[in-house]
C-alpha positions in Angstrom: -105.0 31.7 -64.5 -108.1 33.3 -63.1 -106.2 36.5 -62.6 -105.3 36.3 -66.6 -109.5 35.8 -66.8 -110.1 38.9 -65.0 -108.0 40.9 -67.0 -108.7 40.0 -70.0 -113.0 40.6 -69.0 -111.7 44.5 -68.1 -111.8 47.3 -70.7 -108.8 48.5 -72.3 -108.2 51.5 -70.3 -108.4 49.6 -66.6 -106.5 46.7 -67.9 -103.1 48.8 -68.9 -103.7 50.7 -65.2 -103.1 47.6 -63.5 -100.3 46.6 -65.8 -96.5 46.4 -64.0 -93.3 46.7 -65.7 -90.6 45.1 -64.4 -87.4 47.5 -65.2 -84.9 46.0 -67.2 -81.1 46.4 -65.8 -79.2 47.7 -67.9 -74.9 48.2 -67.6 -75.2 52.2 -67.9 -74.6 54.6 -65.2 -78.1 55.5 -64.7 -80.5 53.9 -61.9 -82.1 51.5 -63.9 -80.3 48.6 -61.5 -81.8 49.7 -58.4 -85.3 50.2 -59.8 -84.8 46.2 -62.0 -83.9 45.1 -58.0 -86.8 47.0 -56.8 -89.0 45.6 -59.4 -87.9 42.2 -58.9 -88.1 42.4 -55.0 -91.7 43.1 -55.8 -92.9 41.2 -58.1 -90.6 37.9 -57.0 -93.9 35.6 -56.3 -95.6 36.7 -59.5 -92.4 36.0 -61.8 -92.0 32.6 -60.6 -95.4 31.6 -61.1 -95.2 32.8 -64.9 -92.0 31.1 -65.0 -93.5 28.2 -64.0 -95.9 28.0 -66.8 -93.6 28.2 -69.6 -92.5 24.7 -69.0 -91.4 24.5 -72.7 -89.9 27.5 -72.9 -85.9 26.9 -72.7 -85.2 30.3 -71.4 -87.9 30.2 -69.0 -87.0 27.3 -67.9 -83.0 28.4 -67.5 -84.5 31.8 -65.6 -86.5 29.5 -63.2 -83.3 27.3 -62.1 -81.4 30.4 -61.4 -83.5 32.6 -59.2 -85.5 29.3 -57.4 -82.6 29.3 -55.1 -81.7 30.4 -51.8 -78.4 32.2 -52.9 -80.6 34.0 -55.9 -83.3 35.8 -53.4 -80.2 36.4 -50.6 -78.8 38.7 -53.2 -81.9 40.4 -53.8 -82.1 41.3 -50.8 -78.7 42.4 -50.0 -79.2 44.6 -53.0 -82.2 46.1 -51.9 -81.2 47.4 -49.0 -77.7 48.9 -51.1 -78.3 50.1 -53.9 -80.6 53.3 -52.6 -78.3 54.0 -50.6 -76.3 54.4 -53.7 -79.1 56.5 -56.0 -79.1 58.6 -53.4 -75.7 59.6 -53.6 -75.9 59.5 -57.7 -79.1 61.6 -57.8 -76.9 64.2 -56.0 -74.8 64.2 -59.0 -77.9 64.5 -61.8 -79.6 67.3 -60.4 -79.6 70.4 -62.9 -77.9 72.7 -60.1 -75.8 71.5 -57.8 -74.0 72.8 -55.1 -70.2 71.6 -54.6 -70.6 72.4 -50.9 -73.0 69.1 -50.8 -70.6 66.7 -52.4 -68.3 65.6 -49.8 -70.9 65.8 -46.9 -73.1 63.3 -49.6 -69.7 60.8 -50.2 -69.6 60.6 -46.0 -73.3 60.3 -45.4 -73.5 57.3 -48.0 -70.1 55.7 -46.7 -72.0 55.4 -43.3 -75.1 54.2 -44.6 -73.3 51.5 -45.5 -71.0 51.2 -42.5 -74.1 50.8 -40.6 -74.1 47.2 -38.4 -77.7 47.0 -38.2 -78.0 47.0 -41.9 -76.3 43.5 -42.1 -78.8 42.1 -39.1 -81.9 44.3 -41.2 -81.1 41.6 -44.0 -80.7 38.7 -42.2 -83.9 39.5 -40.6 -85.9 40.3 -43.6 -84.5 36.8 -45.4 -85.7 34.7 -42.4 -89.2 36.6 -42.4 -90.2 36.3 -45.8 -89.2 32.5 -46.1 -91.2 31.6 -44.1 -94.4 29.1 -44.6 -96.9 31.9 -44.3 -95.4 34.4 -45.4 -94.7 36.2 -49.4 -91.8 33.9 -50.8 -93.1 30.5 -48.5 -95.0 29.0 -51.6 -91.4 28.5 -52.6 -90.0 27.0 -50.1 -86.4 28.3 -50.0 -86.1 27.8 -46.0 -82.0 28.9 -45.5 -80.0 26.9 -43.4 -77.4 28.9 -41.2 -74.5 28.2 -43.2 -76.2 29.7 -46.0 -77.4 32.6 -43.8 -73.9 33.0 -42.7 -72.8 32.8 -46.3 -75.2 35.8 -46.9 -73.4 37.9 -44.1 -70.4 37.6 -45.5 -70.7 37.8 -48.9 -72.6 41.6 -47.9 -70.1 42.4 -45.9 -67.0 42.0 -49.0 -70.0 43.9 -50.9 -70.2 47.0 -48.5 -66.5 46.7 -48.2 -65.6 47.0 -51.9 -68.2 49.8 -52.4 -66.5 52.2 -49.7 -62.8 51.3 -51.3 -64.6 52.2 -54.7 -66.0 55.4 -53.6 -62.8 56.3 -51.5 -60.6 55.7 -54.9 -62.9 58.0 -56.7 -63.7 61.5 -54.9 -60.6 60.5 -52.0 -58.8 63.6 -54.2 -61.2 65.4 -55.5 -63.8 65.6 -53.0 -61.9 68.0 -50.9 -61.2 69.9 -54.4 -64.8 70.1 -55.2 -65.5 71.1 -52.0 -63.2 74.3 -52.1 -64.9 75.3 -55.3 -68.1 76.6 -53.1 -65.8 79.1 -51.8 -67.2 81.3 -55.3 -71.0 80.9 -54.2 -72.2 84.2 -53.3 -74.9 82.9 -51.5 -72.5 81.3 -48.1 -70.3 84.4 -48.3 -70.9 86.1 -44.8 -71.6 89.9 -43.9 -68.9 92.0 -43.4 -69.9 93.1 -40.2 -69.6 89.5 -38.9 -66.2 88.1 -37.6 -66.0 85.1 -39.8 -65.5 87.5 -43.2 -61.5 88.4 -42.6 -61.0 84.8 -42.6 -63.6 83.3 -45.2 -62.4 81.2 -47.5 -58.7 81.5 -47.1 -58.3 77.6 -46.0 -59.9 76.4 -49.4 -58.2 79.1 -51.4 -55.1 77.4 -50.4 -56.0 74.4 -51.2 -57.4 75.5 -54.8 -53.8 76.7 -54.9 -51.7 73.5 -53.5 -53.7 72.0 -57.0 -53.6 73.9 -59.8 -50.8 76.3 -58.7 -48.5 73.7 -57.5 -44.9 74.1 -57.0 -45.6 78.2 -58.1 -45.3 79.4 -54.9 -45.5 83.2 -56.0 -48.8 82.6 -57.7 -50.1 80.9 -54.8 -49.5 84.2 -52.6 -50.9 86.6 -55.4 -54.4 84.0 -55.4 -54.6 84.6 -51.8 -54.0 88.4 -52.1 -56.4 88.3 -54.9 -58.7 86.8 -52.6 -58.9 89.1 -49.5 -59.5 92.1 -52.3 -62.5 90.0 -54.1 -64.0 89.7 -51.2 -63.8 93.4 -50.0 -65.4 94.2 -53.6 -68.8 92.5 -52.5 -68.7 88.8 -54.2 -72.9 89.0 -54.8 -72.4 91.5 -57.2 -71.7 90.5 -60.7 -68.4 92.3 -62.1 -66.4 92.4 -65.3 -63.5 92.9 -63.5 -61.5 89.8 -64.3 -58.4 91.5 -65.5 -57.7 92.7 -62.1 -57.7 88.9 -60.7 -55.8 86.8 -63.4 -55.6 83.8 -60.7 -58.7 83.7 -59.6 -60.4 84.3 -62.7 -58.5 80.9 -64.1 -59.8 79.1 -61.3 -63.2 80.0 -61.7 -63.0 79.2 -65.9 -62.2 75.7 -64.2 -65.3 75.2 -62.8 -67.2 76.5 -65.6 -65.4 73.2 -67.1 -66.7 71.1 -65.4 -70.2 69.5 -66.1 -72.5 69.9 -62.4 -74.3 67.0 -63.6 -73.0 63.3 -64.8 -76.4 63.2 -67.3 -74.4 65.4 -69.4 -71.8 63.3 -70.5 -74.5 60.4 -70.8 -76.5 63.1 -73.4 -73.2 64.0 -75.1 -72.1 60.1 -75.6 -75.7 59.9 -77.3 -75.4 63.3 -79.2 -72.3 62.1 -81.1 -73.7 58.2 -81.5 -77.0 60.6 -83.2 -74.6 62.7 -85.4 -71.4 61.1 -86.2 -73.1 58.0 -88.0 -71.1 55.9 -90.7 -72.4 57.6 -93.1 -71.1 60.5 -91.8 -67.5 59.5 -90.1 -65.3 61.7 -92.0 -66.9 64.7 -89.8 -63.9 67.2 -89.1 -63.9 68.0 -84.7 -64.7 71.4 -85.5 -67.9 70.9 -87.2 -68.5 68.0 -85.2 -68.0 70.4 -82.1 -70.4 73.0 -83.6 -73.0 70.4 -84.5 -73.0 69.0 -80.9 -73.0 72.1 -79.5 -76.6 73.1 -81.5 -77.8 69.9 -80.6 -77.3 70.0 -76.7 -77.5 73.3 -75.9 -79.4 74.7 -78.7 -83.8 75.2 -78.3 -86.1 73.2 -80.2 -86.5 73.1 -83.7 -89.8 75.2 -83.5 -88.4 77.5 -81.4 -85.4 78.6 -83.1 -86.3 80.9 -86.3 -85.4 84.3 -84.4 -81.7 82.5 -83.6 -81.1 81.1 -86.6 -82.5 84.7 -87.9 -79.9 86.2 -85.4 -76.8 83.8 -86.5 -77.3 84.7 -90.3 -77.1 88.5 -89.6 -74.1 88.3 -87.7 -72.6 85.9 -90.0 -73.4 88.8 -92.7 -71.9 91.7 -90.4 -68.6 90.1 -90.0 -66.9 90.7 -92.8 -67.9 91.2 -96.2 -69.2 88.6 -98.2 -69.3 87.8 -101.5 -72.6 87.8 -102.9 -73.2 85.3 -105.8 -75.3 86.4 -108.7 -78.7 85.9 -109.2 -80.3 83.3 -111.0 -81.3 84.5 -113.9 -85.2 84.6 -115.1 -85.7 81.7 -117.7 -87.0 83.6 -120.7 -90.2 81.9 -122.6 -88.9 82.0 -125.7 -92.5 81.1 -128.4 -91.3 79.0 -131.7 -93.5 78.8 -135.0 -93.5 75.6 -135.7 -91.2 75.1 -138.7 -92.3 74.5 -142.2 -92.1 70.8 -143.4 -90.4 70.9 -147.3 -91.3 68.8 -149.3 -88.3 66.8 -151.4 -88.8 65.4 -155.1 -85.9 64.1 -157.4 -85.8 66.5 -160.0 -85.2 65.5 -163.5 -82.6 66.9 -165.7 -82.8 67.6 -169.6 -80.3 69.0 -171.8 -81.7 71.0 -174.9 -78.6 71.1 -177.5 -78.8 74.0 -179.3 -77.6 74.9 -183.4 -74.0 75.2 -182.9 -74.2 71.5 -180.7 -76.4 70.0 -183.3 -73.8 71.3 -185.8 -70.1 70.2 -184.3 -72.2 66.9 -183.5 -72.9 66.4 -187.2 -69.3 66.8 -188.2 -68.3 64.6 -185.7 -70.2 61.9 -186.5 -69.5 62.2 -190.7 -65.6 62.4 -189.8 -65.9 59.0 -187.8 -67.9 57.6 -190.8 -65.3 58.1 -193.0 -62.6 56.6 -190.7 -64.7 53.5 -190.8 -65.1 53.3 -194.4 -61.4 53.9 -194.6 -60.4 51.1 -192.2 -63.3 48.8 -193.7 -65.2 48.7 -190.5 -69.0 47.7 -191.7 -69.9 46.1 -188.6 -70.4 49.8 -186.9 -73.9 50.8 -186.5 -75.0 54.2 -186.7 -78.3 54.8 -185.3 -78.7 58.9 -186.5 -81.9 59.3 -184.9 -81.3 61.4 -182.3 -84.7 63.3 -182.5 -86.7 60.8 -180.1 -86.7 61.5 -176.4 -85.7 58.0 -175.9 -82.7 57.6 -178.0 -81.4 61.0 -175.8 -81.7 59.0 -172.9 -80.1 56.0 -173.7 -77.2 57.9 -176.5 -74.5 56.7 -173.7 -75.0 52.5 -174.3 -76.1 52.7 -178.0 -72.7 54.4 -179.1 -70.3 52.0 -177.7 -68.3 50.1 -179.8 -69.2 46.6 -180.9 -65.9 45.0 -180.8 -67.5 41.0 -181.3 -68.9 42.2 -184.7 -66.4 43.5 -186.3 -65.4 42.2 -189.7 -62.0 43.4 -191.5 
């Protein structure tokens, strides 16, 4: 609690530059295990007294049961003493440049490391040291008994064990492969003055042959003969001349296959995850491909107008391509606005002239006559057809008045 005090009385800046992060293991193939160990080798006393605080914390509380025993810190420190043994032999593989002559020498030099009897009594030693009363992990008073320290012993000895059968299954056949592929570095070829150079290489060519030219014995004889001549040729000096060795030039596209470094699978894995999202999952491989191949290999973002500059030209120069038309320029086109008519009903009036007025008259005298003839008096006449409003209404005042008729 006073240390908490202190820190929070320092400024900003001095209070994150005494800040420790323990590393978080994670199940990848990177070293974040070692470094969590490390971390928690460290920092042991400080975690269980944080622990210890957050009574009501479940999780805390479930932590501090677990590692507040004596087989908890007996694996930590079996594990510190293995696992750089192991980064070691994994940073050999992450390097950006590696050289395949270093491989198997790396494989026996770890195997050793942990073949090593004193490493077993290094533990044991360490475990009854810091127990003690006086010493960094006494506070928790974890004193191991000698069955437990003989527990301890043997559960690192199965430990060690299974790590050598694990390494043995995975480079037992091909570190003797990888091995042979340094014959191609330029840089261990000898003089030809000195009496190693007739006989350089010949004992890894034929095992590059037993593999990837097996049961072809003819082709195994013309990779050797190819051999002695590439080497008379100078092997520092760059050549074009793979046409002349077909065997060895297919041996030497299969190590340009395979990756010198196991980050770039892990950057790969990610690349796709990045690209290929669900969104996205009917991708075809060859575009997929393409896309993974800008994306790991290609430069930054910033950094890549002259390329993508470059790529467009060639694109152009390869074959004719058909070049889509021009968007045409929008015209301004400037409309008057239009002239707003105005609508009104329009009235109609019919002028008769003489010869209407006339064929009307005799119309109407013949139909008087009928009338007189069939003794219709109830039929009115109205003759005044001079008004305007008699002209209007002329349709309803000469229909027939059927209910007033008299006979």
């Amino acid at each position: 609690m006073e240390m908490a005090k202190c820190n929070e009385q320092l400024p900003k800046t001095s209070r994150i530059s005494i800040v420790h992060k323990v590393k978080k293991a994670c199940s990848t193939r990177w070293l974040s295990f070692n470094a969590a160990v490390q971390g928690c080798y460290d920092d042991f006393p400080s975690i269980m007294q944080c622990l210890s605080l957050l009574e009501k914390d479940v999780v805390a509380t479930g932590l501090l049961k677990k590692m507040k025993n004596v087989r908890f810190v007996t694996s930590i420190f079996i594990l510190k003493e293995i696992l750089p043994v192991l980064a070691k032999l994994s940073k050999t593989f992450q390097a950006g440049t590696i050289n395949y002559a270093c491989i198997q020498p790396c494989i026996l030099e770890a195997k050793d490391a942990l073949k090593d009897s004193n490493l077993t009594e290094k533990v044991k030693t360490a475990i009854i040291k810091e127990t003690g009363g006086i010493e960094r992990l006494g506070f928790l008073e974890l004193t191991p008994t000698e069955a437990q320290l003989k527990e301890a012993t043997g559960k690192m000895a199965k430990y060690v064990e299974a790590l050598i059968n694990n390494l043995d299954e995975r480079f037992g056949e091909a570190a003797p492969i990888l091995a042979a592929f340094s014959v191609f570095d330029p840089c261990l070829l000898p003089d030809k003055i000195e009496p190693t150079f007739k006989h350089y290489g010949d004992e890894k060519i034929d095992d590059l042959g037993s593999h990837f030219l097996a049961g072809n014995e003819e082709a195994k004889n013309e990779l050797s003969a190819e051999w002695m001549s590439f080497k008379l040729l100078n092997l520092r000096n760059p050549s074009d001349k793979g046409y002349i060795f077909p065997r060895l030039s297919h041996i030497a596209a299969i190590i340009l296959s395979l990756p010198v470094s196991n980050a770039w699978p892990e950057r790969g894995a990610s690349a796709v995850k990045r690209i290929k999202t669900r969104l996205r999952s009917t991708l075809k491989d060859n575009m997929l491909s393409g896309l993974l191949q800008v994306s790991i290999n290609g430069p930054p973002v910033k950094e890549a107008t002259e390329l993508v500059n470059n790529c467009v030209d060639n694109w152009y120069k390869s074959k004719p391509r058909r070049k889509l038309k021009g968007l045409a320029v929008a015209k301004v086109v400037t409309t008057a606005p239009a002239e707003v008519m105005e609508t009104a009903d329009a009235g109609v009036q019919a002028n008769l002239n003489e010869n209407d007025e006339e064929e009307m008259g005799r119309v109407r005298s013949k139909m008087s006559h009928i009338l007189k003839l069939l003794n219709l008096t109830g039929f009115q006449d109205d003759a005044d057809y001079d008004s305007e409003e008699d002209d209007n209404e002329s349709e309803d005042s000469d229909e027939f008045d059927y209910d007033n008729v008299t006979l």
